[in-house]
C-alpha positions in Angstrom: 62.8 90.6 75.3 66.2 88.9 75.7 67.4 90.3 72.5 67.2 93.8 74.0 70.3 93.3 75.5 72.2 92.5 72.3 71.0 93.6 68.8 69.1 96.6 70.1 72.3 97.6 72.0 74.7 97.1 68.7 71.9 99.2 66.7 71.9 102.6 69.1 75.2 102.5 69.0 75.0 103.1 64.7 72.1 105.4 65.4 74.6 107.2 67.5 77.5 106.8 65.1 75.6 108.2 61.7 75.0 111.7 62.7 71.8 112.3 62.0 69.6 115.3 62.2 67.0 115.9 65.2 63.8 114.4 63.6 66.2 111.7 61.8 67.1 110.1 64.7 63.9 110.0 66.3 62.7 108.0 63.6 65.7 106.1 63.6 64.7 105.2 67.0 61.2 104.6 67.0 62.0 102.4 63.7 64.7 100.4 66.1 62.3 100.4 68.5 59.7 98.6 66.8 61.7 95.7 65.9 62.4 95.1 69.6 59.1 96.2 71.4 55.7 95.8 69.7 53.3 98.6 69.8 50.4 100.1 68.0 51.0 103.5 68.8 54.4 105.1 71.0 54.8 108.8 71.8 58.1 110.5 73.1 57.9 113.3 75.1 61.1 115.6 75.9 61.2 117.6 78.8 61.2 121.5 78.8 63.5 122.8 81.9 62.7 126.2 81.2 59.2 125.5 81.9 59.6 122.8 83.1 56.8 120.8 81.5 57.1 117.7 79.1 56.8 118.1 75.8 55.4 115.8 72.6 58.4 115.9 70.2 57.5 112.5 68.0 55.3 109.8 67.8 54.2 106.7 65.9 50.9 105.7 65.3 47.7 107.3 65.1 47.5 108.2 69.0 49.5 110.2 71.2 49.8 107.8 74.2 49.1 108.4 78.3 46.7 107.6 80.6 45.0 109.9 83.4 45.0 112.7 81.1 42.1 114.5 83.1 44.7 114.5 85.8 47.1 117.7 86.4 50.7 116.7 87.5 53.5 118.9 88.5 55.2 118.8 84.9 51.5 119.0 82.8 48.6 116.1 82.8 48.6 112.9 82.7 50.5 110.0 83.6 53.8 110.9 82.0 54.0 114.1 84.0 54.0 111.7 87.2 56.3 109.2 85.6 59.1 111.6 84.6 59.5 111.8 88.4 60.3 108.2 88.8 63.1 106.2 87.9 61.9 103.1 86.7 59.5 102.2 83.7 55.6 101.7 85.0 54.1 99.1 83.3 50.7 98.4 83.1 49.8 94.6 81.6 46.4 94.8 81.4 43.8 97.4 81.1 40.7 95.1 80.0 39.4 95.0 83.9 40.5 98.7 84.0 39.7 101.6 82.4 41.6 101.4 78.7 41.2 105.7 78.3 38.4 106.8 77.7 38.7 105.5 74.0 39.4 102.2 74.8 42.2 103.0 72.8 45.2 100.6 74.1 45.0 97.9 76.8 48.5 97.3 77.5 50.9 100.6 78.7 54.1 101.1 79.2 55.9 104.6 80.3 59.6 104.9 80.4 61.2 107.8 82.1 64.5 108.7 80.5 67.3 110.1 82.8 71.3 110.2 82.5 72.5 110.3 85.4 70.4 112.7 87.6 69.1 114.7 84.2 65.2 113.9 83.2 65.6 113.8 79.4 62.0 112.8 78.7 59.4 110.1 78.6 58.6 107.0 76.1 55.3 105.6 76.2 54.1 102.7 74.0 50.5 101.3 73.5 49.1 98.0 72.5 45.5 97.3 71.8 46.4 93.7 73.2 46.0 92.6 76.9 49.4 91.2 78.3 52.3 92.5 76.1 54.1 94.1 78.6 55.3 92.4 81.2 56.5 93.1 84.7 58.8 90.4 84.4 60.4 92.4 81.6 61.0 95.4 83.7 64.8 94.8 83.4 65.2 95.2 79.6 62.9 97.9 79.4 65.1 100.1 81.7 67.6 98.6 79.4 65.8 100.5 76.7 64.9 103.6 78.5 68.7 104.0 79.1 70.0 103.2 75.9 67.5 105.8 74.1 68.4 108.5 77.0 72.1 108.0 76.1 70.7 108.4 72.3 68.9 111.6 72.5 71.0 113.4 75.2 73.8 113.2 72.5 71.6 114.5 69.7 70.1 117.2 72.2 73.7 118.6 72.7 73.8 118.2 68.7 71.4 120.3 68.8 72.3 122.7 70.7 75.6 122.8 69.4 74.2 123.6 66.1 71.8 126.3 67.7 74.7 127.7 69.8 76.5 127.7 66.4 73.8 129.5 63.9 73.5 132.6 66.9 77.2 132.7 67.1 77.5 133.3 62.9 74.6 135.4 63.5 76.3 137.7 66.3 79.3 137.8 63.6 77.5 138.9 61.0 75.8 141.8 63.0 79.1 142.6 64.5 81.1 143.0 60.9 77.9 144.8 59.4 78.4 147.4 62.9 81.8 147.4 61.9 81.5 148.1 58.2 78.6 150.6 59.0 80.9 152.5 61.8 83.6 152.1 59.2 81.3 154.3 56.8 80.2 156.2 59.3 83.8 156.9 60.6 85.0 157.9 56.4 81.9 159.9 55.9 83.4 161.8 59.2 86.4 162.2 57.6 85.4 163.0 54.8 83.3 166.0 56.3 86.3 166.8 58.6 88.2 167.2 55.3 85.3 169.7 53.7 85.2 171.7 56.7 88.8 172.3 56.9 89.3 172.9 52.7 86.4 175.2 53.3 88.1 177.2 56.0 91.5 177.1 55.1 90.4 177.8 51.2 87.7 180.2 51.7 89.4 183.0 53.5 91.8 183.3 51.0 89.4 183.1 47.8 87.5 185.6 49.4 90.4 187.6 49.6 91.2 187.2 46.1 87.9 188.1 44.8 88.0 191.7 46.9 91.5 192.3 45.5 90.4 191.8 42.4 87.8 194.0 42.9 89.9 196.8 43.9 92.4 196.3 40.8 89.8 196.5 38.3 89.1 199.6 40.0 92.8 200.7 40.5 93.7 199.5 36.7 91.1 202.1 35.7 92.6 204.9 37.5 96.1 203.8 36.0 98.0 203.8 39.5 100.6 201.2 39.1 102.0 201.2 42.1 98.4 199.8 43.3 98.1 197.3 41.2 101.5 196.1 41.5 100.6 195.9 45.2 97.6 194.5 44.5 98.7 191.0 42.4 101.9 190.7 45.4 98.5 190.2 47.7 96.7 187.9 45.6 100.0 185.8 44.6 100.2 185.6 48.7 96.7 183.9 48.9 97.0 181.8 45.8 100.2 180.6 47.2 98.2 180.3 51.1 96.1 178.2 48.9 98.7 176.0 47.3 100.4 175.3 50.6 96.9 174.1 52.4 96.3 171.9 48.9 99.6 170.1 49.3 99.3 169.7 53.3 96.3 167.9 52.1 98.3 165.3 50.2 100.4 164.3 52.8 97.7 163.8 55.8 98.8 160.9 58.1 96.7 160.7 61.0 93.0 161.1 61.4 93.4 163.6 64.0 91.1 166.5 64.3 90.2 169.9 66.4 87.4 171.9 66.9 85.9 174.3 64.5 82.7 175.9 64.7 79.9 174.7 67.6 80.0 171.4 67.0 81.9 170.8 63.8 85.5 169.7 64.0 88.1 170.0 60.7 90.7 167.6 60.0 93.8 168.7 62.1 96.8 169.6 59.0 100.2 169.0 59.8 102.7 172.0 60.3 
C-alpha cells in the first residue's frame, strides 16, 4: 500500500477542491478508495453526537460491513460501535479459522475510526471475501487513510451544515418579512378603522344635526316665519362648514397618532 502515501493523498485533496455535494463526495471517496484498497463490500458510518450513536450514511457493495453485530456497545452494536472509541484502525487478516459473520460473508476486516483531532467523525469498514488482504504490517497507511478521509468529510460535514445553517436562516427571513408585511396590514387596516371611527364621529354629529334642522325648516317654511328659517340655514351652514373643516384636517394628517374613543375603539388623533 505504498502508493497510499502519494496518489491517494494528491486525489483527496481534488475531492476536497471540487465542491461537491454530501452524497457526491462520498462516492467520490469510496470510488478513490477502491483504486487504493481492495474490497468486496465497504460501509461508512458517521457518528450522531446528539445521540450519540454511529450511523450508516453510504456503502458499496451488496453488504453493510461489521462484525459482532449480536453485541451491544456504548454507541449501538457491533464492532464499529467499539472501534469508534479507539484511535487506530483494527485489522483483522484472517477470518477462515474464525468466525467470518454468521454469513460467512467476508474473511478479511478492516475498521478504521475517523477522528480530527479529538472529534470522532465516524467509522470506515471494508470487507474482502479473501483471507490475508489486510495486513497488520499496513497499519501505517491505513491510518494514513483514515486521516485523509476524516480531513475529507469533516470539511463536507461543515458544508453541510453551512448549507443547513443557511436554508433555516432564509427561512427565518422569509417568516420574519411575511410577520412584517402581515403586521404592516394589520397596522393600515388599524388605521384605516382609526380613520372610520373618527370621520364617523366628527361627521355624524353634524349630519345629524343637519337632518333635524332640516326637519324643523320644512316645518317653519310652512308656517312662513322667516326669521326661523333664516335662523335655521345660519345653523346648517355652521355644520356643513364643521364638516368641511374635519374633511380638510383629513388631508393633511401627518402622524399616526391616536386617542381613545368609545370602550375599546380609538380614532385617529386630527391636528388642531
Amino acid at each position: 500500500m505504498s502508493a497510499v502515501k502519494t496518489e491517494f493523498l494528491r486525489e483527496v485533496a481534488n475531492i476536497m477542491q471540487i465542491g461537491l455535494g454530501t452524497d457526491e463526495t462520498f462516492k467520490a471517496v469510496f470510488n478513490l478508495l477502491e483504486k487504493t484498497v481492495p474490497f468486496d463490500s465497504a460501509t461508512l458510518y458517521l457518528y450522531n453526537e446528539k445521540s450519540d450513536r454511529l450511523e450508516v450514511v453510504h456503502q458499496k457493495g451488496l453488504e453493510i460491513v461489521d462484525l459482532a453485530g449480536e453485541f451491544s456497545f456504548d454507541r449501538g452494536r457491533g464492532m464499529s460501535s467499539w472501534v469508534s472509541k479507539q484511535k487506530n484502525p483494527i485489522i483483522l487478516q484472517s477470518l477462515v479459522k474464525c468466525r467470518p459473520g454468521k454469513e460467512n460473508r467476508y474473511c478479511s476486516f478492516v475498521s478504521m475510526p475517523l477522528w480530527t483531532d479529538e472529534k470522532i467523525i465516524g467509522v470506515l469498514n471494508l470487507g474482502h471475501h479473501e483471507p490475508g488482504i489486510y495486513k497488520r504490517v499496513d497499519r501505517e497507511d491505513y491510518q494514513t487513510v483514515s486521516s485523509q478521509i476524516s480531513i475529507v468529510l469533516e470539511k463536507i460535514l461543515l458544508r453541510k451544515r453551512l448549507r443547513d445553517q443557511n436554508e433555516r436562516l432564509k427561512r427565518a427571513i422569509h417568516e420574519l418579512q411575511a410577520a412584517q408585511t402581515q403586521l404592516i396590514e394589520k397596522e393600515r387596516l388599524a388605521a384605516i378603522g382609526e380613520i372610520v371611527v373618527t370621520i364617523n364621529h366628527k361627521i355624524n354629529n353634524p349630519l345629524t344635526a343637519i337632518i333635524g334642522l332640516t326637519e324643523i325648516l320644512s316645518l317653519t317654511f310652512q308656517n312662513g316665519n322667516q326669521e326661523k328659517i333664516k335662523e335655521g340655514l345660519r345653523a346648517i351652514m355652521n355644520e356643513v362648514k364643521r364638516i368641511q373643516k374635519v374633511t380638510r384636517k383629513l388631508t393633511v394628517i401627518s402622524s399616526s397618532e391616536s386617542e381613545e374613543y368609545i370602550g375599546n375603539s380609538r380614532m385617529t388623533k386630527l391636528p388642531s
